[in-house]
C-alpha positions as CSV (number, residue, x, y, z in Angstrom):
1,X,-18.3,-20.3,35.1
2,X,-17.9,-17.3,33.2
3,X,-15.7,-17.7,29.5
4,X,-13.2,-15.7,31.0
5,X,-11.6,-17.1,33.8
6,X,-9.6,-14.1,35.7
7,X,-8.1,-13.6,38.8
8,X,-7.5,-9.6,37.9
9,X,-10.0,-7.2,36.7
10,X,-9.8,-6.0,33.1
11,X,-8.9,-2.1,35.4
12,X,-5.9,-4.0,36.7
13,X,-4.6,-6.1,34.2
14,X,-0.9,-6.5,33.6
15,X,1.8,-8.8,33.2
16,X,4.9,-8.0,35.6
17,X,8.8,-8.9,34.5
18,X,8.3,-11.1,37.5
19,X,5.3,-12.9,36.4
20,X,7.1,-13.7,33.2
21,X,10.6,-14.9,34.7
22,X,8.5,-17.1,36.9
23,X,7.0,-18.8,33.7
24,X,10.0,-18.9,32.3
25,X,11.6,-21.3,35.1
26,X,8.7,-23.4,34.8
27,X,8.3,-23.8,31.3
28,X,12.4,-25.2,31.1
29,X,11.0,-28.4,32.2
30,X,9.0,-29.0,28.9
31,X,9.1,-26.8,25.9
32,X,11.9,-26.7,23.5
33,X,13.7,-23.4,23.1
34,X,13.0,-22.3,19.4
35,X,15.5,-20.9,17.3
36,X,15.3,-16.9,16.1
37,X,16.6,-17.4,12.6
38,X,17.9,-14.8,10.4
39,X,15.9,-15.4,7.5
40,X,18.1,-14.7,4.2
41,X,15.5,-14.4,1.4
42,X,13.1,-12.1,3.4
43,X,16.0,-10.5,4.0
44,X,17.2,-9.4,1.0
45,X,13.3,-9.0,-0.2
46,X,12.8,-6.4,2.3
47,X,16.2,-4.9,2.8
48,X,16.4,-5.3,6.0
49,X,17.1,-8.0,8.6
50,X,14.3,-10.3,9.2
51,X,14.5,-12.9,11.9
52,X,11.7,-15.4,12.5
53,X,10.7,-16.8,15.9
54,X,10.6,-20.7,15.3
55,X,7.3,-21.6,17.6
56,X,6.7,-24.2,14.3
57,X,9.3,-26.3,15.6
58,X,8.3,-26.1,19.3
59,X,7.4,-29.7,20.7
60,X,3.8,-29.5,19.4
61,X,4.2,-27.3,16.9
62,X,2.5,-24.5,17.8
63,X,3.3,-21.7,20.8
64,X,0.2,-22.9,22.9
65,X,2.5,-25.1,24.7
66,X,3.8,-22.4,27.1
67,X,0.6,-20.4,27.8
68,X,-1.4,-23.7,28.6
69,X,1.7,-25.7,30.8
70,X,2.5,-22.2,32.7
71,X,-1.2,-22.0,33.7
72,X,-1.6,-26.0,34.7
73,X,1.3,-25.6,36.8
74,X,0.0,-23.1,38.4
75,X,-2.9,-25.1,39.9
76,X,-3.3,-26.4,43.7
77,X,-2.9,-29.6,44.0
78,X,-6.9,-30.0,45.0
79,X,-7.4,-28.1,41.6
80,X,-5.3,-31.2,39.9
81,X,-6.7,-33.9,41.5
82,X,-10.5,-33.1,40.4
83,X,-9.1,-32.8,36.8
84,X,-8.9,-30.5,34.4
85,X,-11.0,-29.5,31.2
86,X,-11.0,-27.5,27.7
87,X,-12.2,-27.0,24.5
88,X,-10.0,-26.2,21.0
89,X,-10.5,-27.8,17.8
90,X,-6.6,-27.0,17.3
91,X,-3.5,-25.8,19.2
92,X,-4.9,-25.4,22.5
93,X,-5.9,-28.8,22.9
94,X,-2.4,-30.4,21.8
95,X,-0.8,-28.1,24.6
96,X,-3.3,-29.0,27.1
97,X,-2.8,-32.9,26.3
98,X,1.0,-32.7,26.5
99,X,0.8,-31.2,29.8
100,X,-1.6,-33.3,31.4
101,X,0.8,-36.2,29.9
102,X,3.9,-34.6,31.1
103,X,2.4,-33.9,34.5
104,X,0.5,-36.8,35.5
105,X,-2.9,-34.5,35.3
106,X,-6.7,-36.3,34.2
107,X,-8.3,-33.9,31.1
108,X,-10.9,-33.8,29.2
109,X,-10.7,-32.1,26.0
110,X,-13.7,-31.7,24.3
111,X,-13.3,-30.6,20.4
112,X,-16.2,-30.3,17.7
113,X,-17.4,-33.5,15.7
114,X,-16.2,-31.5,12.7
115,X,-12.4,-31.2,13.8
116,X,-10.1,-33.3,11.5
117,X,-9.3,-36.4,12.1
118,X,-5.3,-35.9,12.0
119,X,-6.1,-33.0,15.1
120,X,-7.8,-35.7,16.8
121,X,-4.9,-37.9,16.9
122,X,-2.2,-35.4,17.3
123,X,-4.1,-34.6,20.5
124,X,-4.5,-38.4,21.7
125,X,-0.9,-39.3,21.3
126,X,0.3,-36.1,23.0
127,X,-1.9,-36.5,25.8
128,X,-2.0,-40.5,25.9
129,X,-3.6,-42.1,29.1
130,X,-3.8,-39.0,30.6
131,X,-6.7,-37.4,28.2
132,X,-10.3,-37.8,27.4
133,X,-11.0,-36.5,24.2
134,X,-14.8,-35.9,23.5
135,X,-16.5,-34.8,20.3
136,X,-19.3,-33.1,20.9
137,X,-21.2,-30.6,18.6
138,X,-20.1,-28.1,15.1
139,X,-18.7,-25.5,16.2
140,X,-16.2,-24.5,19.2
141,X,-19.5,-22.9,20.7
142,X,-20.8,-26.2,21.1
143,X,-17.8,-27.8,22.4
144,X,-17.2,-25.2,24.6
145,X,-20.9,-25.5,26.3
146,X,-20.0,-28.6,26.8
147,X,-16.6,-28.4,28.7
148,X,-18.9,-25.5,31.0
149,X,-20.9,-28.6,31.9
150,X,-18.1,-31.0,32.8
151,X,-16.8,-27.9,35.3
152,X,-20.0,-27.0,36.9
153,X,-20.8,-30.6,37.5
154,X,-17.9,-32.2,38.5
155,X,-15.6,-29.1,39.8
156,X,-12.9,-29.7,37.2
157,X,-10.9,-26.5,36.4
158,X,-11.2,-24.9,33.1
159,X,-8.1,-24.3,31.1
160,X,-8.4,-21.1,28.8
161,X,-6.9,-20.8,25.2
162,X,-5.8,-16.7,25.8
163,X,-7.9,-15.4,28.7
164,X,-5.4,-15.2,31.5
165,X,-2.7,-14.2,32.8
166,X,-0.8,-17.4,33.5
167,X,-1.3,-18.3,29.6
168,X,-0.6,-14.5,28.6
169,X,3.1,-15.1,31.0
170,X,3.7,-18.0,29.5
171,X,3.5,-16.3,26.0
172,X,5.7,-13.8,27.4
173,X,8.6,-16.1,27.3
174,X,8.8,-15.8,23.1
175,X,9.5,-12.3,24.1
176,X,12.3,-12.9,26.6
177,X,13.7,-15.6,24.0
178,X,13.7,-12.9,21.4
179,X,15.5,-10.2,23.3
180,X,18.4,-12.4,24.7
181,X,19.3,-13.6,21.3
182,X,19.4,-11.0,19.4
183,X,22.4,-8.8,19.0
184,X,21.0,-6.0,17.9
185,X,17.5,-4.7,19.9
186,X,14.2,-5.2,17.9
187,X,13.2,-2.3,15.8
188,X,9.7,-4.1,15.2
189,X,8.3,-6.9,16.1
190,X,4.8,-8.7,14.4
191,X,3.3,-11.1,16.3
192,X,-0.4,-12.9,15.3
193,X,-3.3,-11.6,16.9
194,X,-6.1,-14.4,17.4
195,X,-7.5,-14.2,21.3
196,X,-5.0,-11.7,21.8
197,X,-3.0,-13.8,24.5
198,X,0.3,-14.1,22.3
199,X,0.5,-10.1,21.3
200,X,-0.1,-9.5,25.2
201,X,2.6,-11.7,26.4
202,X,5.4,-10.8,24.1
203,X,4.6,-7.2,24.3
204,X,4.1,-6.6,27.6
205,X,8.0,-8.1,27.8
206,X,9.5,-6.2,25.0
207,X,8.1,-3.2,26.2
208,X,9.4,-3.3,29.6
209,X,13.2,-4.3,28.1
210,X,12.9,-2.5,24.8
211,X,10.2,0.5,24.9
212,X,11.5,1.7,21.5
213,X,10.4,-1.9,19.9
214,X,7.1,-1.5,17.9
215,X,4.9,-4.1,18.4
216,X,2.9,-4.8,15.6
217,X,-0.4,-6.6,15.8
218,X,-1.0,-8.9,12.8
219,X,-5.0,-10.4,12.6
220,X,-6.8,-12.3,9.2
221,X,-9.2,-9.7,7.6
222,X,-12.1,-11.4,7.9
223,X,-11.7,-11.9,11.7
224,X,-10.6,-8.8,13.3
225,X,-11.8,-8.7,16.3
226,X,-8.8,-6.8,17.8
227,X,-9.0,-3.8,15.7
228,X,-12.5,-3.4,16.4
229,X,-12.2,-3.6,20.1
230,X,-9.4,-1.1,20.0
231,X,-11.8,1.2,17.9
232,X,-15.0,0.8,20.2
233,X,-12.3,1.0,23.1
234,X,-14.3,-2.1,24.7
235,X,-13.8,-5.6,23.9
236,X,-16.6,-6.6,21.2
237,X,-18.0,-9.7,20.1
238,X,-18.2,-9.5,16.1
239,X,-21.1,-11.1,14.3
240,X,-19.5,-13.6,11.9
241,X,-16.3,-14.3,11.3
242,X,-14.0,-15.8,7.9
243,X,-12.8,-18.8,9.9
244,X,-10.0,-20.3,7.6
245,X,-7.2,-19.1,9.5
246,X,-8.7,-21.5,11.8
247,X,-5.5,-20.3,14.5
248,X,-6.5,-16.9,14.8
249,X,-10.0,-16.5,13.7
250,X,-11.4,-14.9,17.2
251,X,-15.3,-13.8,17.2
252,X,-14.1,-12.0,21.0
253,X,-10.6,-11.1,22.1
254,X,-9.9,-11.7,25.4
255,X,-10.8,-9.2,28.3
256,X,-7.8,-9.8,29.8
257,X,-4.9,-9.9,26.6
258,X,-7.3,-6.7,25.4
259,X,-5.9,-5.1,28.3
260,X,-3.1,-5.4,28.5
261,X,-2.2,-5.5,24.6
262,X,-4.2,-2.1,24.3
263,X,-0.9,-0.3,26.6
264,X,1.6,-2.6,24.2
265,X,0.5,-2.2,20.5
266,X,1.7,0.1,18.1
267,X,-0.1,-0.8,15.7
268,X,-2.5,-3.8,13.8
269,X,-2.8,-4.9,10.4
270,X,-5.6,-6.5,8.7
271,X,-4.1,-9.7,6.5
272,X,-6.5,-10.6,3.4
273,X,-6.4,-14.5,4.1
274,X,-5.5,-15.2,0.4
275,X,-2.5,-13.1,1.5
276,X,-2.1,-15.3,4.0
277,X,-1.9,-18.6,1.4
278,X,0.3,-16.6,-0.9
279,X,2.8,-16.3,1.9
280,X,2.4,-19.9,3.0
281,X,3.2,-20.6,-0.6
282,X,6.6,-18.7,-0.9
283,X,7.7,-19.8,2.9
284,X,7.2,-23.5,1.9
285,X,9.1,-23.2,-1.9
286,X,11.4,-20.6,-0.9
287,X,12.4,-21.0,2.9
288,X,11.4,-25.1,3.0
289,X,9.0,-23.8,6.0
290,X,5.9,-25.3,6.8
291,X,3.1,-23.2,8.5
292,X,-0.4,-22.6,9.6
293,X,-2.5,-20.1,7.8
294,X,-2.2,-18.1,11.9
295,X,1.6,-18.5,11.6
296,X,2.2,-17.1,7.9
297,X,0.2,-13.3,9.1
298,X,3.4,-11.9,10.8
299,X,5.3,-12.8,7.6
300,X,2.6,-11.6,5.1
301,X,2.2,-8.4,7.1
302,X,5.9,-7.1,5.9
303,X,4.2,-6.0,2.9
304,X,2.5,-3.4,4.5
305,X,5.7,-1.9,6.4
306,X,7.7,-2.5,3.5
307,X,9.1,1.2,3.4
308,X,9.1,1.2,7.3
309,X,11.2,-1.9,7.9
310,X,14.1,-0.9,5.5
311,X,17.2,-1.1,7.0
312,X,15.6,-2.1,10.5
313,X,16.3,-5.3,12.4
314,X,12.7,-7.1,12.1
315,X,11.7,-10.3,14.0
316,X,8.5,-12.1,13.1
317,X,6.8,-14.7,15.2
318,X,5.8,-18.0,13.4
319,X,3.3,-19.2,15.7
320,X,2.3,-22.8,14.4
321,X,2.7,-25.0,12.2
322,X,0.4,-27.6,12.1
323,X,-1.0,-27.3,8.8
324,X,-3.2,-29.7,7.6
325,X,-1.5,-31.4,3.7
326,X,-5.7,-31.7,2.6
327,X,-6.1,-27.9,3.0
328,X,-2.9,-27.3,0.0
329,X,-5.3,-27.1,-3.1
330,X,-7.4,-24.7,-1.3
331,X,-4.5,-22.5,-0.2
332,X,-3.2,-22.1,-3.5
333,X,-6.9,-21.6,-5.2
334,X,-7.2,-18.4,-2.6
335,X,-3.4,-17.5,-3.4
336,X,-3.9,-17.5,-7.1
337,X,-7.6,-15.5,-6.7
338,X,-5.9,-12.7,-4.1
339,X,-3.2,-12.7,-6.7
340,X,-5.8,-11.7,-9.6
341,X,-4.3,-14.7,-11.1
342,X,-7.3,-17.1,-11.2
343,X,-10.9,-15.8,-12.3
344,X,-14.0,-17.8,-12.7
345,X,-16.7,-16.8,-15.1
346,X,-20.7,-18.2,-15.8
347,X,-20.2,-17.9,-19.6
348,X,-22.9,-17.8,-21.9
349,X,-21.9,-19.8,-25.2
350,X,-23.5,-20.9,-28.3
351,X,-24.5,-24.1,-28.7
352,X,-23.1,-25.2,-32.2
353,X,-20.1,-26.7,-33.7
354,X,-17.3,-24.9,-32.7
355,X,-18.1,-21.8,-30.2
356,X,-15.8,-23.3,-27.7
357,X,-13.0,-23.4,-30.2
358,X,-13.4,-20.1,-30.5
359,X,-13.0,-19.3,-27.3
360,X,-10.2,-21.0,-26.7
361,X,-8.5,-19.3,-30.1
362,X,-10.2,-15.7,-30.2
363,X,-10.3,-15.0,-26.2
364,X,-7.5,-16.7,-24.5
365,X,-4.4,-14.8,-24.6
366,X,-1.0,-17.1,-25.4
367,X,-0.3,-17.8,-21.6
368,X,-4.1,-17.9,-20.2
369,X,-5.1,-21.3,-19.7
370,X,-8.5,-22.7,-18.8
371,X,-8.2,-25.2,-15.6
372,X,-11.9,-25.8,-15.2
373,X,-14.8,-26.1,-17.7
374,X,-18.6,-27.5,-17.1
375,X,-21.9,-26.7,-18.4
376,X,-24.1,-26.2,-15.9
377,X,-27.7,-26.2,-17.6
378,X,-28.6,-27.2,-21.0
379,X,-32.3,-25.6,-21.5
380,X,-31.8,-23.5,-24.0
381,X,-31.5,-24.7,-27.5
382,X,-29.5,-21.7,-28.4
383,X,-27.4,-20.5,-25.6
384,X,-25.7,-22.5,-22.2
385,X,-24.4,-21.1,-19.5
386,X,-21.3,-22.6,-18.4
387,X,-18.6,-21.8,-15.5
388,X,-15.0,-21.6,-16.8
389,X,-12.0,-21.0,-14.6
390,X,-9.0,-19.2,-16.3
391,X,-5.2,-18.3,-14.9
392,X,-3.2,-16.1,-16.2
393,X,0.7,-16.0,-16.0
394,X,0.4,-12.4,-15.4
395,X,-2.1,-10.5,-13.3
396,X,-1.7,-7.5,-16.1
397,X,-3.7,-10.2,-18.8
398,X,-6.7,-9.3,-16.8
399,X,-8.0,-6.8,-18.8
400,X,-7.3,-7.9,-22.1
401,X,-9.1,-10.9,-21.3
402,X,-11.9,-8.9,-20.8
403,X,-11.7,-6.7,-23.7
404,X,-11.6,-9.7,-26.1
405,X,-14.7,-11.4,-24.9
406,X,-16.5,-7.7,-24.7
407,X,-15.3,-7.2,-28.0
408,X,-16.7,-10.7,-29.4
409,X,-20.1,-10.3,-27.3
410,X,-20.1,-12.8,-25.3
411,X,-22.7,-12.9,-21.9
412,X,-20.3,-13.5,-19.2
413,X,-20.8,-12.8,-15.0
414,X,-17.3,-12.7,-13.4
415,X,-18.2,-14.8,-10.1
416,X,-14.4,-13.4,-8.4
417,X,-16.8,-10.4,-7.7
418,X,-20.0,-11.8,-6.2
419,X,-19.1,-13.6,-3.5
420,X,-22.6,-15.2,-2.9
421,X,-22.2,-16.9,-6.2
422,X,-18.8,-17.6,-5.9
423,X,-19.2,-19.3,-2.7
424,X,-22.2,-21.5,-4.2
425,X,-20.1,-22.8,-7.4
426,X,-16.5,-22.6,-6.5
C-alpha cells in the first residue's frame, strides 16, 4: 500500500459542501463543538477583531479527532472487522484511539520508541481495550514501515493522518463551525499547515460559503513543505526538516490536501519556530491558553498581516494543545534567542585573579545578566575559553554589549550565529 491512500486522483481532487455536511452529521456523535472566542488582548493588539477556533479544548485536545472518526466511519463493515492500523507519534494517534474506543473497532497504533511517555498514555487511555499500541523504531519513518507491514500482512486498513478526503471533510467541519457562529463573515482566516489536511478542509468550505475570505496558510520555517510544493507546482519531498513543531513539521504534504488547498490558499507564511515559543509564551501569561508549538503558528502569523488585518474580523484556528510541561524551558530558551534577548558566547578570558570580575563590571550593562557560565578547557596557562550565556532586558543592549568587549579586547565567537556550534554546546 502506497503512503497515500486515495480513492480520487490528485486531477480530480475536491471536497464537495455535501461531503462536508455528511461529516458533519457523523462527527455529532463524538467530538465536542469548540467555542470561536473573541479574543480581547489580540484584539486590541492588532486593532481588529480576532476570534480563535478552540480545537485545544476538543475532546483530545487536538483537531485530529474529526478527520480520523469521519474516515473510520466510513469503513465497510469487512474493513472494521480485519482491524484497523496507524502510525503518529502525536495527535493522530489519540484520534485514532478514541475512535476505535468509541466505536468498538481493533487498532493498532504503532508510534516511535522515542515518542514521550505522557503521548503514550494519552493514547492508551483514549483507546483502552480497543488499541494496541506498538513502539517500534526512531523516527515516524520507522513506525510507519511498520504499520505497512501489519496491512499487507494481515489486510488491516490503514488510517491516514491528512491524505484523504474523509480526514480532509472531517476537517472541513472547523470551517462550517466558524461561519455559522460568526456574525460578521471572515475577512481572513489562518489556519496551520502541517500535511496540509486541516488548510484543505476549512478552505475548501469557506470558499464555497465565503469566496471573499482569505485563507491564509500558516507552516514552521524550518518545515515548509507547502510553500515549496506550491512553488515547484508538484508536491515535493524536502530533504530535512526542523522537527520541533512536532504538529506540523511535514517532510511531504499530502497529494491529495495539495490539491485541493492549491484552489483555496491565498496565501502562506513561514513562522520562525522561536516565533512560535514567543507566542506560546504570551497566549499562556496573557490569555491563560495552553497550546502546541503547531497550534500557536496561526496566532504568531498576525504579525506578518499586521497592517492587513486592521479593522478586519480575523479568526485563527488553534489546532492542539497537547503540549508537553518538559518542553517549557526549551520554549522559552528559543523565545528569548528569536527575541535577540539571549546570546551565548565562547569567551576567551585571562586566567588570573580577577578577569571575570571584570567582566562582570566593565562589560555587562546594568540590566544584562549572565545565566550560564563554564569553562570548557583549561590548556592554556594564559588564556580559557569559556561559554557564557547573557540576557538582556532589552534587545537594543545588543550592541553595546558588543562594543564594550571589542573595546576591552576580548577573543569572543558569538555561537547565536553558527548554528553548528550552537547546536553542539547549547
Amino acid at each position: 500500500m502506497k503512503q497515500t491512500d486515495n480513492p480520487k486522483t490528485a486531477a480530480s481532487a475536491s471536497v464537495g459542501m455535501e461531503d462536508i455536511v455528511r461529516a458533519h452529521h457523523v462527527l455529532r456523535e463524538v467530538i465536542v463543538r469548540t467555542p470561536l472566542q473573541r479574543d480581547a488582548v489580540l484584539s486590541a493588539k492588532y486593532d481588529c477583531n480576532v476570534y480563535l477556533k478552540r480545537e485545544d479544548l476538543q475532546i483530545v485536545r487536538s483537531f485530529k479527532i474529526r478527520g480520523a472518526y469521519n474516515m473510520i466511519r466510513s469503513l465497510s463493515p469487512e474493513e472494521t472487522g480485519r482491524g484497523i492500523v496507524c502510525a503518529s507519534a502525536g495527535n493522530h494517534a489519540q484520534g485514532v484511539a478514541f475512535s476505535c474506543n468509541a466505536l468498538g473497532i481493533q487498532g493498532r497504533i504503532f508510534m516511535p520508541a522515542t515518542t514521550p511517555n505522557q503521548k503514550v498514555r494519552q493514547v492508551k487511555r483514549f483507546g483502552g481495550s480497543h488499541v494496541e499500541v506498538i513502539l517500534t523504531g526512531d523516527t515516524y519513518d520507522d513506525a510507519y514501515e511498520e504499520s505497512m507491514k501489519a496491512c499487507r500482512e494481515q489486510g488491516m486498513t490503514f488510517i491516514h493522518p491528512f491524505d484523504n478526503p474523509k480526514i480532509v471533510a472531517g476537517n472541513g467541519t472547523i470551517g462550517m463551525e466558524i461561519m455559522e457562529e460568526l456574525q460578521t463573515p471572515a475577512d481572513y482566516v489562518f489556519v496551520t499547515i502541517g500535511g496540509g489536511g486541516l488548510v484543505a478542509g476549512v478552505g475548501a468550505y469557506l470558499k464555497m460559503v465565503a469566496p471573499a475570505a482569505k485563507v491564509i496558510g500558516v507552516e514552521p520555517l524550518g518545515a515548509a513543505s507547502m510553500s515549496e510544493a506550491l512553488q515547484q507546482g508538484q508536491v515535493v519531498t524536502l530533504d530535512t526538516i526542523d522537527k520541533f513543531v512536532d504538529g506540523a513539521a511535514v517532510k511531504r504534504v499530502g497529494d491529495f490536501p495539495f490539491e485541493v488547498s492549491k484552489n483555496v490558499l491565498d496565501d502562506v507564511i513561514k513562522v520562525p519556530e522561536g516565533k512560535a515559543c514567543t507566542t506560546i509564551l504570551e497566549l499562556y501569561n496573557e490569555n491563560a491558553i495552553v497550546v502546541e508549538p503547531a497550534g500557536a503558528l496561526s496566532v504568531a502569523a498576525l504579525d506578518m498581516y499586521r497592517e492587513q488585518i486592521k479593522g478586519k474580523t480575523v479568526v485563527c484556528v488553534v489546532s492542539g494543545g497537547n503540549n508537553d510541561i518538559d518542553r517549557m524551558q526549551e520554549m522559552k530558551e528559543r523565545s528569548l534567542i528569536y527575541e535577540g534577548l539571549k546570546h551565548y558566547f565562547m569567551v576567551n578570558f585571562p586566567q588570573r585573579a580577577g578577569a571575570l570580575r571584570e567582566f562582570l563590571s566593565d562589560i555587562l550593562g546594568p540590566n544584562d545578566d549572565i545565566t550560564r557560565f563554564e569553562y570548557t578547557k583549561k590548556n592554556n596557562k594564559e588564556n580559557g575559553p569559556a561559554l557564557v550565556g547573557i540576557e538582556l532586558l532589552n534587545k537594543e543592549d545588543y550592541i553595546p554589549l558588543i562594543k564594550r568587549m571589542e573595546a576591552k579586547g576580548i577573543t569572543y565567537t558569538e555561537l547565536n550565529r553558527d548554528l553548528n556550534l550552537f547546536n553542539l554546546l547549547i
